[in-house]
SEVOMAR-503038 format. One line per field, with one value per residue (C-alpha): x, y, z; chain; residue number from 1. Coordinates in steps of 0.001 Angstrom, whole numbers, plus 500000, padded with zeros to 6 digits. Example, Ala and Ser with C-alpha at 12.3 -4.5 7.8 and 13.67 -1.06 7.14 Angstrom:
REM residues 2
px: [512300|513670]
py: [495500|498940]
pz: [507800|507140]
chain: [A|A]
n: [1|2]
***
This chain:
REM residues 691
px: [121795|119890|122034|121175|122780|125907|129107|131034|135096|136780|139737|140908|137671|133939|131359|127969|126207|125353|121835|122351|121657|118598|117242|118220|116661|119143|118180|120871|119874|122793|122581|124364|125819|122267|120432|118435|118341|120541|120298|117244|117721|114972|115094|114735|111224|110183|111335|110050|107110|108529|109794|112621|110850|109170|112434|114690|115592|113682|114975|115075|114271|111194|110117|110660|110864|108031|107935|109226|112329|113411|115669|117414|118036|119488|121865|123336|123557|125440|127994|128574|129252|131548|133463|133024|132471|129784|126466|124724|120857|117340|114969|111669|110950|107013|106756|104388|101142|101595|102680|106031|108767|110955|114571|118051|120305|124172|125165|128586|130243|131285|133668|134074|136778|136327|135909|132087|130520|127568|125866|125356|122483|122407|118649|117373|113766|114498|112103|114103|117946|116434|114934|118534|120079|118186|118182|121974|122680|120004|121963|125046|123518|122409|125559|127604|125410|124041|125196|125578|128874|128691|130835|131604|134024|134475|134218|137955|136445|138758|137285|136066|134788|133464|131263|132677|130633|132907|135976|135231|134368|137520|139686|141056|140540|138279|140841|143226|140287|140358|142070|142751|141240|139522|142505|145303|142445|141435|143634|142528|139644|138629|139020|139067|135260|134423|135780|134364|130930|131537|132798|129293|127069|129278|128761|125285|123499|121951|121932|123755|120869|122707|125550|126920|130834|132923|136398|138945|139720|142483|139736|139674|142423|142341|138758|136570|133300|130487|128987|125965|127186|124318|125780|124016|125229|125060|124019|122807|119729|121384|122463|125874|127382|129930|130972|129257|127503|127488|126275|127303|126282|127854|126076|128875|126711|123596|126439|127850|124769|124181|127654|127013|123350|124988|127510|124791|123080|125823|126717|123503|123688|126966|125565|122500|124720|126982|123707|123057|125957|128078|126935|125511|127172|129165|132129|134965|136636|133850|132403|135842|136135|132022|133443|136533|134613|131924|134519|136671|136240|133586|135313|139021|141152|142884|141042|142372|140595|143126|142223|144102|145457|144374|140629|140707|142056|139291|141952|141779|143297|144012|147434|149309|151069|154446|153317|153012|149822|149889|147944|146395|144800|141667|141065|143053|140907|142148|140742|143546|146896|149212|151796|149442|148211|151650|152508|149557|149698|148742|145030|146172|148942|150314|152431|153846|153079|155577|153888|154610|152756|149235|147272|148666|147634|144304|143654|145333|143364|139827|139866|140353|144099|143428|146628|144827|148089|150579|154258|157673|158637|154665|154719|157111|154668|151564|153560|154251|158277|160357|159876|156031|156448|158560|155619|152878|155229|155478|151503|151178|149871|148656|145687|145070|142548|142658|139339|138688|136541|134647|131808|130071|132804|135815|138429|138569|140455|140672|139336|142513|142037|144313|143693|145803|144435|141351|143037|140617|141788|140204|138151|135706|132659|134817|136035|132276|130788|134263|133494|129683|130762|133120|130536|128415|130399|132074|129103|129006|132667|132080|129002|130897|133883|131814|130129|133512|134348|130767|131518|135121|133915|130976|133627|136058|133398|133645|130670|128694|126954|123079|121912|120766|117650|116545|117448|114975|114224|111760|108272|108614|107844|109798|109424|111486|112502|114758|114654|117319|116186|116651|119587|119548|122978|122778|122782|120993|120831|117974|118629|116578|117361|116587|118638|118321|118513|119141|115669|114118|113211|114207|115277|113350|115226|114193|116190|116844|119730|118879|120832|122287|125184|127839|128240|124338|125767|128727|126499|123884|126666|128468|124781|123550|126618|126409|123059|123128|126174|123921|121000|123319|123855|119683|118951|115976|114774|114773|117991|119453|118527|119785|123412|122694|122306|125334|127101|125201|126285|129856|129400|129862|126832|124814|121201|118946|115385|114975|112183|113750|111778|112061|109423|108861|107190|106833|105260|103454|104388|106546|108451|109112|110729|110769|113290|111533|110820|107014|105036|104782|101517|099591|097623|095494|092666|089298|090541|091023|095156|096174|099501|100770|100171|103722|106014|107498|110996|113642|115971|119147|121968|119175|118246|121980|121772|118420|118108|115083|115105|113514|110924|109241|105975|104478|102518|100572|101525|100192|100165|099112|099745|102049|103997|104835|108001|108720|110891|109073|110070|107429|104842|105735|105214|105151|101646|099786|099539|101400|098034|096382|099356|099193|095417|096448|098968|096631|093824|096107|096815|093149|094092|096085|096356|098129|101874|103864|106196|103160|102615|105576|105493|101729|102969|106167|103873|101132|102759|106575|106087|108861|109816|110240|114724|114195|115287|112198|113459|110474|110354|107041|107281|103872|104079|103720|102890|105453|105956]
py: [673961|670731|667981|668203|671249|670667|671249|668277|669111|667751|669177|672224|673049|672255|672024|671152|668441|667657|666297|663887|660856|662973|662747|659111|658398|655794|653250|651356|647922|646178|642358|639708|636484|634765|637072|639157|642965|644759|648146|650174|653338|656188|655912|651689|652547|655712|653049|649116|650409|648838|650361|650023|648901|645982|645640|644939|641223|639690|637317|639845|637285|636451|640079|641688|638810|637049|632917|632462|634075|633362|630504|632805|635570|633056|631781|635476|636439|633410|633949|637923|636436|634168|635693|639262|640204|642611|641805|644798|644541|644880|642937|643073|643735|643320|645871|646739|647183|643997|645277|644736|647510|647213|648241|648339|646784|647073|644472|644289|641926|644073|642814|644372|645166|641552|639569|639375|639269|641493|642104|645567|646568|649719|650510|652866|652762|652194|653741|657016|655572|655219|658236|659955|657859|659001|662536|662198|660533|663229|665702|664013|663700|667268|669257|666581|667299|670837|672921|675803|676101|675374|676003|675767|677434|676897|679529|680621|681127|677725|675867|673210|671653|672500|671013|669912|672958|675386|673406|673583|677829|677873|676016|674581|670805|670264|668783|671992|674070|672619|674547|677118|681258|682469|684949|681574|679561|682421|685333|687394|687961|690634|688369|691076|692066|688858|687694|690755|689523|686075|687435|689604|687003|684445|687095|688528|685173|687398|685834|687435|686920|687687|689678|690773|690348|690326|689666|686749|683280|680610|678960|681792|684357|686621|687750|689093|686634|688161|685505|685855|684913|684100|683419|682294|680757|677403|675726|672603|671973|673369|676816|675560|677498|675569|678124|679730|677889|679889|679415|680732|681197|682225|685038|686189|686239|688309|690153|691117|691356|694091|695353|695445|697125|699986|700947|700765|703494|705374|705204|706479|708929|710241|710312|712199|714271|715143|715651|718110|720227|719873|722244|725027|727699|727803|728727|726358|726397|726528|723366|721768|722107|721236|717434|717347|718280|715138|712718|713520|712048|709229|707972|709490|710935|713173|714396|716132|717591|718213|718995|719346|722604|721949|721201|724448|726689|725213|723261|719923|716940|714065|712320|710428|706862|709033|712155|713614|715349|719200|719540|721981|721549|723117|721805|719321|718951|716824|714743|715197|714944|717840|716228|714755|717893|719822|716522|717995|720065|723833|724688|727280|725840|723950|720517|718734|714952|712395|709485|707000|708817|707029|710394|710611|706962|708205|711108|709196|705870|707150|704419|704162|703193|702037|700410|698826|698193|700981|700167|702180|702172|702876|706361|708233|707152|708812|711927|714974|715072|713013|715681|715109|711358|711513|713381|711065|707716|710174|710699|707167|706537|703280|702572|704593|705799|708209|708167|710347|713442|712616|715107|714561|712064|714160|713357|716267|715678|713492|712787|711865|709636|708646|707231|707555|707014|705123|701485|699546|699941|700833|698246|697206|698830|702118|701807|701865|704683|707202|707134|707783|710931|711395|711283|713469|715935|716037|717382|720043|720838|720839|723154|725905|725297|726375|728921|730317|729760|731505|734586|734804|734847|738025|739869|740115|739827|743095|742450|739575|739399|738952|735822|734305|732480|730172|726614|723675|722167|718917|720368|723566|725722|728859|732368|735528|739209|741664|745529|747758|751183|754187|753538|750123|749726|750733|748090|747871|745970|743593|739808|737347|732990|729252|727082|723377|721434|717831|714894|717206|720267|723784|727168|730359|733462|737314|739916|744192|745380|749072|751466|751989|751592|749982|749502|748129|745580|744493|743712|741926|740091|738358|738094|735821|733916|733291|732491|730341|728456|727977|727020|723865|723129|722705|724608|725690|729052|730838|729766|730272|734041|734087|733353|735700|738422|737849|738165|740963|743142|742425|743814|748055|747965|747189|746550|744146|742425|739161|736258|732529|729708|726104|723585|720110|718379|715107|717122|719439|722709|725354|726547|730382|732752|736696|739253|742512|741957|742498|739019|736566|735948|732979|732159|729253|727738|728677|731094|734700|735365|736087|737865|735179|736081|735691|737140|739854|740141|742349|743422|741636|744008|744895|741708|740648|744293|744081|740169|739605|735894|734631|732428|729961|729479|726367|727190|724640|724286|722195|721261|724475|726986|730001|731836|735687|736954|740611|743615|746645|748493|746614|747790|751238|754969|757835|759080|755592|753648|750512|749112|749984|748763|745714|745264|746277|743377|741070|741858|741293|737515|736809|733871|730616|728958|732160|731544|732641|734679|736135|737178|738636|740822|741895|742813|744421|746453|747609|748129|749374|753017|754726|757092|754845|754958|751391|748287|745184|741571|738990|735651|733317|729311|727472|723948|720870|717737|714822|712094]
pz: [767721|766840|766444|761985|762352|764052|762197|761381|761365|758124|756360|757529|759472|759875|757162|757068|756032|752185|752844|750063|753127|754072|750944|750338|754155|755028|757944|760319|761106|763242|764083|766028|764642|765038|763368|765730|765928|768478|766852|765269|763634|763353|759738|760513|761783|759312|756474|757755|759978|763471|766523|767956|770718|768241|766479|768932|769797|767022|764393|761231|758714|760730|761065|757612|755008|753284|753961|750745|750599|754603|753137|750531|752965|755624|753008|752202|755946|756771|753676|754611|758359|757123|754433|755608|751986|751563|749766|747617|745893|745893|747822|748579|752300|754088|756477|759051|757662|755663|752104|750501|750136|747211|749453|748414|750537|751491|754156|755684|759037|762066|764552|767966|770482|771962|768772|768335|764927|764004|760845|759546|757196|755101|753388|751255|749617|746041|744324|746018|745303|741396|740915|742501|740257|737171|738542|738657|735163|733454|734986|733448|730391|729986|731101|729067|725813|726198|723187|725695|727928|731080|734063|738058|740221|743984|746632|745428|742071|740482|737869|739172|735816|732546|729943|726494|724707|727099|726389|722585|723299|725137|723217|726302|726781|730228|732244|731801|733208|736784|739740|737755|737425|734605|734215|734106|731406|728789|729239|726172|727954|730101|733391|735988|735169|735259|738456|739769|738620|739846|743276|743414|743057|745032|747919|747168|746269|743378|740151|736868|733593|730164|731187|727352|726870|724079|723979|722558|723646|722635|720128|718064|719242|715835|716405|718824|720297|722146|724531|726937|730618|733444|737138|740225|743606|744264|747558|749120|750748|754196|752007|752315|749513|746963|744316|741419|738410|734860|731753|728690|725439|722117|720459|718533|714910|716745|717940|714390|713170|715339|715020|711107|711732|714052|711379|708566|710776|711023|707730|706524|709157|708198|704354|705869|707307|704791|702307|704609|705655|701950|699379|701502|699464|696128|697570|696586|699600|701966|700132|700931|704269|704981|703109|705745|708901|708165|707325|710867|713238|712070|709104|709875|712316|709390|705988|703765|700707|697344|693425|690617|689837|686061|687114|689956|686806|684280|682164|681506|684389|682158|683947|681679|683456|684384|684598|688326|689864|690478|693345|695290|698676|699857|703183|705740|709358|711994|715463|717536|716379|715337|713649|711193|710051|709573|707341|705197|702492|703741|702218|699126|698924|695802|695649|692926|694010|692073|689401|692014|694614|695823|695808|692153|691569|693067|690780|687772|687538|689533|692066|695268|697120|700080|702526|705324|707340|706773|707332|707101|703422|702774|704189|701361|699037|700697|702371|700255|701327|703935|706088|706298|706293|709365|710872|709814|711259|714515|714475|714321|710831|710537|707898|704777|702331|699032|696983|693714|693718|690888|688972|685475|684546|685477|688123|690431|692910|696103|699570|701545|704840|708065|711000|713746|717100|715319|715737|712971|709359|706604|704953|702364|703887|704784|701247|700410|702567|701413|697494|698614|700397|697652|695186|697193|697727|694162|692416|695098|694398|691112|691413|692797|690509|688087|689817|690531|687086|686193|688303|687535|683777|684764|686155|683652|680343|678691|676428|675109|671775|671644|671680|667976|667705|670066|670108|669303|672323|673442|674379|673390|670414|670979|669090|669937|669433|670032|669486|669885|671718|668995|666115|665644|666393|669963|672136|675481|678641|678042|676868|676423|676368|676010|677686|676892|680263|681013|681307|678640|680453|679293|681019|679848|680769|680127|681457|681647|683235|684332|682104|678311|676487|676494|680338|680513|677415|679247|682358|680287|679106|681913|683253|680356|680556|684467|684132|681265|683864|687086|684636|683581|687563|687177|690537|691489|690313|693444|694472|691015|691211|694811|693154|690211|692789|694612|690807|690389|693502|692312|688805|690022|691647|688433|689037|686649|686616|685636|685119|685288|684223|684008|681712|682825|679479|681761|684505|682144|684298|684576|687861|687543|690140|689571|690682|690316|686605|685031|685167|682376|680413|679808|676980|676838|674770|676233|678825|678525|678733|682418|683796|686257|690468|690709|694229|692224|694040|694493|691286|690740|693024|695773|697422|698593|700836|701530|702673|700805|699255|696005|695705|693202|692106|689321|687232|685041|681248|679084|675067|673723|676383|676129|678257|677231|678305|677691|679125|680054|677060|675179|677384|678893|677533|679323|677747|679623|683106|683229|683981|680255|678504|680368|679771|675823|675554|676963|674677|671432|673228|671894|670071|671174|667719|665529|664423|667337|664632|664071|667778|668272|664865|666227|669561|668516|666070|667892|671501|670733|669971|667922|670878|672945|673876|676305|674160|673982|674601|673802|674355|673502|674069|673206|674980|672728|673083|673160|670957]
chain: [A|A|A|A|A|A|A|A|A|A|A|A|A|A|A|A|A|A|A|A|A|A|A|A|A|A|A|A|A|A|A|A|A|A|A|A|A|A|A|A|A|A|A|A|A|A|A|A|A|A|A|A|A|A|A|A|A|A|A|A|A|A|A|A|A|A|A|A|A|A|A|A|A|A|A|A|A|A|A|A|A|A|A|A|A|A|A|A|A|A|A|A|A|A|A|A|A|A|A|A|A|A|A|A|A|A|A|A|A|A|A|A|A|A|A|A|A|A|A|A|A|A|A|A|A|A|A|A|A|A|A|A|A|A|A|A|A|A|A|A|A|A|A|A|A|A|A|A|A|A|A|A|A|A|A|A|A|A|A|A|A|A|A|A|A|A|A|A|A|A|A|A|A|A|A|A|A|A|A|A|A|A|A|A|A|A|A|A|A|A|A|A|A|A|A|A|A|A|A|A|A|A|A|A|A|A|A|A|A|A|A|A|A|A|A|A|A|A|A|A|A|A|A|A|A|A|A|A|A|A|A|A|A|A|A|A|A|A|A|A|A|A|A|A|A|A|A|A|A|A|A|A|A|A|A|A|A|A|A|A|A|A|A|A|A|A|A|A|A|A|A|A|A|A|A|A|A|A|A|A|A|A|A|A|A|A|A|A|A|A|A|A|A|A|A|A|A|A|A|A|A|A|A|A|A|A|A|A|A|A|A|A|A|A|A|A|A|A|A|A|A|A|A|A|A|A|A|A|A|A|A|A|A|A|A|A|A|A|A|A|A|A|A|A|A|A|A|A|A|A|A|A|A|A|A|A|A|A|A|A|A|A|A|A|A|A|A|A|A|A|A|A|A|A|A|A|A|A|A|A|A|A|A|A|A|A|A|A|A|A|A|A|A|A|A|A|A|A|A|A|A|A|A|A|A|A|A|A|A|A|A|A|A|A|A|A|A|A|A|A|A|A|A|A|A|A|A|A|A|A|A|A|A|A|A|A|A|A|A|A|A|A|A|A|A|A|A|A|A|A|A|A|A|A|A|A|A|A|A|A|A|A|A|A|A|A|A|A|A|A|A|A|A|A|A|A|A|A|A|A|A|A|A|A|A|A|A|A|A|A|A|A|A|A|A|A|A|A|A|A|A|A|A|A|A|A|A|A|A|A|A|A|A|A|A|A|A|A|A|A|A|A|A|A|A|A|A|A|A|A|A|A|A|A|A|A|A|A|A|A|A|A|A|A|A|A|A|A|A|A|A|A|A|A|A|A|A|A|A|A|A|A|A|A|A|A|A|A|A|A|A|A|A|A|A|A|A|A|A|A|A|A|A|A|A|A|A|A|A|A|A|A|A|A|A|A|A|A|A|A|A|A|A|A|A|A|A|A|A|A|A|A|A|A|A|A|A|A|A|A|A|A|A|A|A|A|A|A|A|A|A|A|A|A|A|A|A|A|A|A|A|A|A|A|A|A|A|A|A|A|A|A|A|A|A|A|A|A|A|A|A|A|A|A|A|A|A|A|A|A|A|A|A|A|A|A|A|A|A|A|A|A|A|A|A|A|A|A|A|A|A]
n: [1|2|3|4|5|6|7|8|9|10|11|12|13|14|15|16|17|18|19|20|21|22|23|24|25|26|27|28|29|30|31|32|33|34|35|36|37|38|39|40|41|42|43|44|45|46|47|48|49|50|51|52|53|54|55|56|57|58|59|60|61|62|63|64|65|66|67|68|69|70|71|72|73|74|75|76|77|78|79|80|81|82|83|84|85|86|87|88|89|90|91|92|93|94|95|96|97|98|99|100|101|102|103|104|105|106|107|108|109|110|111|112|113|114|115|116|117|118|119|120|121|122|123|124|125|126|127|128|129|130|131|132|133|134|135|136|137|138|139|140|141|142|143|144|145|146|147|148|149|150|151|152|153|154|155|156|157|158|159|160|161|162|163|164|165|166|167|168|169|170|171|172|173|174|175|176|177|178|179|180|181|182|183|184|185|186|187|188|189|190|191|192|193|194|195|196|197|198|199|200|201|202|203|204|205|206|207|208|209|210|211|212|213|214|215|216|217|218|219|220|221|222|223|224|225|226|227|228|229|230|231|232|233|234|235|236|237|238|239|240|241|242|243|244|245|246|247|248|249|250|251|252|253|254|255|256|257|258|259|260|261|262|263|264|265|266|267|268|269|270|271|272|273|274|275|276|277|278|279|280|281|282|283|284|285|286|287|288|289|290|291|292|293|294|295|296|297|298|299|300|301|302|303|304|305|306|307|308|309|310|311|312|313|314|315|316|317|318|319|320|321|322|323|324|325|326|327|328|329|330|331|332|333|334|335|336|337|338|339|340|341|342|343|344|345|346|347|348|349|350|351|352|353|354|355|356|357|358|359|360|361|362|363|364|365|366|367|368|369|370|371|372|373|374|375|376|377|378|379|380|381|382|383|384|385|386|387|388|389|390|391|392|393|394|395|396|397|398|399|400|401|402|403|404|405|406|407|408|409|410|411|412|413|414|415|416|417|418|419|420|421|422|423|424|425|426|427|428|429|430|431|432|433|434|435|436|437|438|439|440|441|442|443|444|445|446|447|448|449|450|451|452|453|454|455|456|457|458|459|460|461|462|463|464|465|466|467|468|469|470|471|472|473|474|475|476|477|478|479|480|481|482|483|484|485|486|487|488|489|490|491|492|493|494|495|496|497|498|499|500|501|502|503|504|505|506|507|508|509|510|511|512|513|514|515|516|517|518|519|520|521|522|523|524|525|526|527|528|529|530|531|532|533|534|535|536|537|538|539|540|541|542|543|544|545|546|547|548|549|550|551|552|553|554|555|556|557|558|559|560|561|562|563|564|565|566|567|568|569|570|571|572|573|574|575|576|577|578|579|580|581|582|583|584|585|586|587|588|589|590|591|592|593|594|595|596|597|598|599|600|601|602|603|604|605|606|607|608|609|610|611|612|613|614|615|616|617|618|619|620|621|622|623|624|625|626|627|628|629|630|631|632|633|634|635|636|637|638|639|640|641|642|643|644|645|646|647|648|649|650|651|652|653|654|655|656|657|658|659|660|661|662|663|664|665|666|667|668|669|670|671|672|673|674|675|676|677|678|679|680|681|682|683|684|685|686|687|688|689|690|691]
***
């Protein structure tokens, strides 16, 4: 071991050296009382030039300073002699090679064992002792004014100090910081991980780059900070190790930035979500508990889906200030906890909620309660009975949140939320993202209320009257018929209608429920009234047969063709889907008339056994086009193909400008025979042009 290297004991054991003398290069000059050198230091020679060999026993003065200052350095050695005060400062110094060294200086009197004087010189080049100095104050400088914190801990992971931006980040004044652990200055913090860190990279020698942590400190103790922490070991120039440096840096508004991003995301992903699994069939209850299963767990822990008993039976749900809410819950879903969801009402079951209720308050005003911090005397008011509030305290209720159901301006219902094991409340943005769902999945609801409503209604119809003559309606100029099959009082299965729909557009429907009498009547009926329900849902063609089909397998196995139509005047076309009915015809200027290529189907009663789905097809239709829809008793006779009396029809569609009263009279005329028993529905619409 080279003597540089050799410990040096201090303290409670050896350490090594700093190397801040090896970087200052400090030379030992010693001499007597007369002025001559007795001692020469390596550094003395690396630093004035001479050997020691050159040095030694020559008058210093004479060997190192210039002729002009030999009286002025005579004068300061003989006061430090005889004062023993110590002299400190810059001179200039010639050495060797004839040039002048600027040198700082540090002279002190020694005194021996017998009582001789000496004089000992300290000297550092000073160009080096500035440059440390500036080093050293720059160094100051920037860890006293650098916005980002800024810390040391010794090898026992202390503070050792702290910059004023970690004080301010702290909260803790600078002074308090030193000899003490992370865990004793901040202890809202996670201190364990980060001692852990520290202790790694104290031990490794690795540095730590942007280490993300979030947590609380004494400046701010209500709300979380996120901070970006960097560690690294610090050493000497002899890799003595001292402790670890850190800096940190407060990145708390990137951090809720990103914290407000990530719940943006998942808020639209929850919304695409719900968009996509709400709704998927018309069943009430179904629908209710597809809104329950998205909102647990990412919104709630509990969900529970209720509607008025009034809306559920078709009645109006008007509350008055003091009147309660009957209310009758369709679906309750639930994270985790079990008391929370026998505090709910039962799905089926009814429950008569009280006026001061917040589920009543809810339903009542259309808004949304929300009570971000729930507290004792707050659960009677959101449980159903003391029973189930004791349940919801034991499940650890703490935050709640009731919004409205609300369809096409009615108050349906409500979406009823609880967290329990979820520790954030319920707030603004929560508040935001429920009624969205809400909203959602209202118009769903609402959908198969009335499809509910719609079938409920086909079931029990015993017979509905034939429709009278079609309403006006934007776009369209509409013509129609009907012809009763033999006496003209019988009445048949086949209907025909024109259903106004909202933006303008309008439903065509023709329609022949196999059969006669009064049982084929009765079926036409409570079809034309379920149809003329879904058409007011505006679903798509396809799909709205789909749902006429189910109605129709319910109605003692009644079977029925059907074309359903819907014109677009904005879009000038028509979107048409078939279920085993004969095809439309179009008429238009300049073109012979056509029978549409349309998928032909499966009858109404046959598709929900056999699978098969609807589809639909658009067709263009512009000012002056028409659209022929007919049942086959127009066209059929048991003397002729189907094929000639289609061909026949077409040919009497031979011009696009006659009166479309007129059409129908020619092709009731020349195509209905008089033997013919099967009723004729006819329906003609001749687009126009809009205003």
């Amino acid at each position: 071991m080279s003597p540089a290297e050799a410990p040096v004991a201090e303290g409670d054991g050896p350490v090594r050296p700093s190397g801040l003398l090896d970087v200052l290069n400090v030379a030992s000059v010693v001499l007597d009382d007369a002025g001559r050198v007795v001692l020469w230091s390596p550094q003395a020679e690396e630093l004035f030039g001479y050997s020691a060999q050159e040095a030694l026993g020559q008058y210093a003065a004479r060997l190192m300073v210039h002729d002009q200052h030999v009286q002025l350095v005579g004068k300061l050695f003989a006061d430090v002699m005889r004062t023993g005060q110590s002299w400190a400062g810059a001179f200039p110094i010639r050495v060797k090679d004839g040039s002048t060294r600027l040198v700082e200086f540090r002279n002190m009197r020694l005194m021996d064992d017998r009582g001789d004087v000496y004089a000992l010189g300290l000297a550092a080049d000073r160009s080096t002792v500035r440059r440390l100095e500036q080093d050293v104050a720059l160094s100051e400088r920037i860890v006293q004014q650098s916005p980002i914190g800024l810390a040391v801990w010794d090898t026992d992971l202390r503070f050792v100090s702290v910059n004023p931006a970690l004080a301010k980040i702290n909260g803790v004044p600078a002074a308090d910081h030193t000899g003490r652990t992370i865990r004793e200055v901040m202890p809202l913090l996670d201190s364990d991980a980060l001692e852990r860190t520290a202790r790694q990279v104290l031990e490794t020698g690795l540095p730590l780059v942007d280490q993300f942590t979030v947590g609380r400190t004494p400046a701010d103790p209500d709300r979380d900070h996120a901070w970006s922490v960097s560690m690294y070991r610090l050493e000497d120039a002899m890799k003595t190790v001292f402790g670890v440096a850190a800096s940190i840096v407060d990145v708390t508004e990137q951090y809720r930035a990103g914290v407000e991003a990530e719940a943006a995301r998942r808020r639209l992903a929850l919304i695409a979500d719900a968009s996509a699994k709400i709704g998927t069939t018309l069943e009430l209850d179904r629908t209710a508990c597809e809104l329950a299963d998205v909102a647990v767990p990412e919104l709630a822990d509990v969900a529970a889906v209720d509607l008025l008993d009034a809306v559920v039976e078709g009645r109006p749900s008007t509350l008055g200030p003091s009147e309660p809410a009957m209310i009758r819950a369709l679906a309750v879903r639930a994270e985790h906890d079990a008391d929370a969801v026998r505090a709910a009402d039962p799905p089926g079951q009814l429950a008569l909620y009280a006026p001061d209720r917040l589920v009543t308050e809810c339903v009542r005003t259309g808004s949304p309660v929300v009570v971000p911090h729930v507290k004792d005397d707050d659960l009677p008011r959101i449980a159903r009975s003391p029973e189930a509030a004791v349940l919801l305290g034991r499940a650890g209720l703490h935050s709640y949140l009731a919004v409205p159901l609300i369809a096409r301006g009615e108050v349906l219902g409500a979406l009823d939320l609880k967290r329990t094991c979820n520790p954030a409340p319920f707030d603004e943005d929560d508040v935001v993202l429920a009624r969205e769902l809400a909203a959602r999945a209202a118009v769903q609801i609402d959908n198969a209320r009335w499809y509910q409503n719609a079938r409920n209604t086909a079931v029990t119809l015993q017979r509905s009257l034939l429709p009278t003559h079609p309403p006006v309606t934007r776009g369209l100029e509409v013509a129609s018929r009907y012809q009763p099959a033999g006496a003209a009082g019988e009445v048949g299965g086949d209907w025909f209608d024109v259903i106004p729909l909202d933006g303008g557009k309008t439903a065509l429907v023709v329609g022949d429920v196999m059969g006669s009498g009064i049982s084929a009547a009765a079926t036409m009926g409570r079809l034309r009234t379920a149809t003329a329900t879904l058409a007011a849902l505006d679903l798509d063609p396809a799909l709205l047969l789909e749902h006429l089909d189910k109605i129709t397998s319910d109605l003692d196995h009644s079977i029925a063709t059907c074309v359903y139509a819907v014109h677009d005047p904005q879009l000038r076309q028509c979107r048409i889907a078939n279920a085993g009915h004969l095809p439309p015809a179009r008429v238009r200027a300049g073109h012979p008339a056509e029978l549409l290529d349309l998928p032909t189907g499966v009858p109404l009663g046959v598709g929900a056994v056999g699978g098969v789905a609807f589809s639909t097809t658009t067709v263009g239709f512009g000012p002056g086009d028409e659209l022929v829809f007919y049942t086959d008793g127009l066209v059929e006779t048991r003397r002729h193909s189907l094929d000639e009396r289609l061909d026949a029809m077409l040919a009497l569609l031979d011009d696009p400008m006659r009166p479309l009263e007129e059409v129908c009279d020619l092709l009731l005329r020349r195509l209905h025979h008089p033997d013919n028993h099967d009723d004729v529905a006819l329906l003609i619409a001749r687009a126009q042009a809009l205003d």
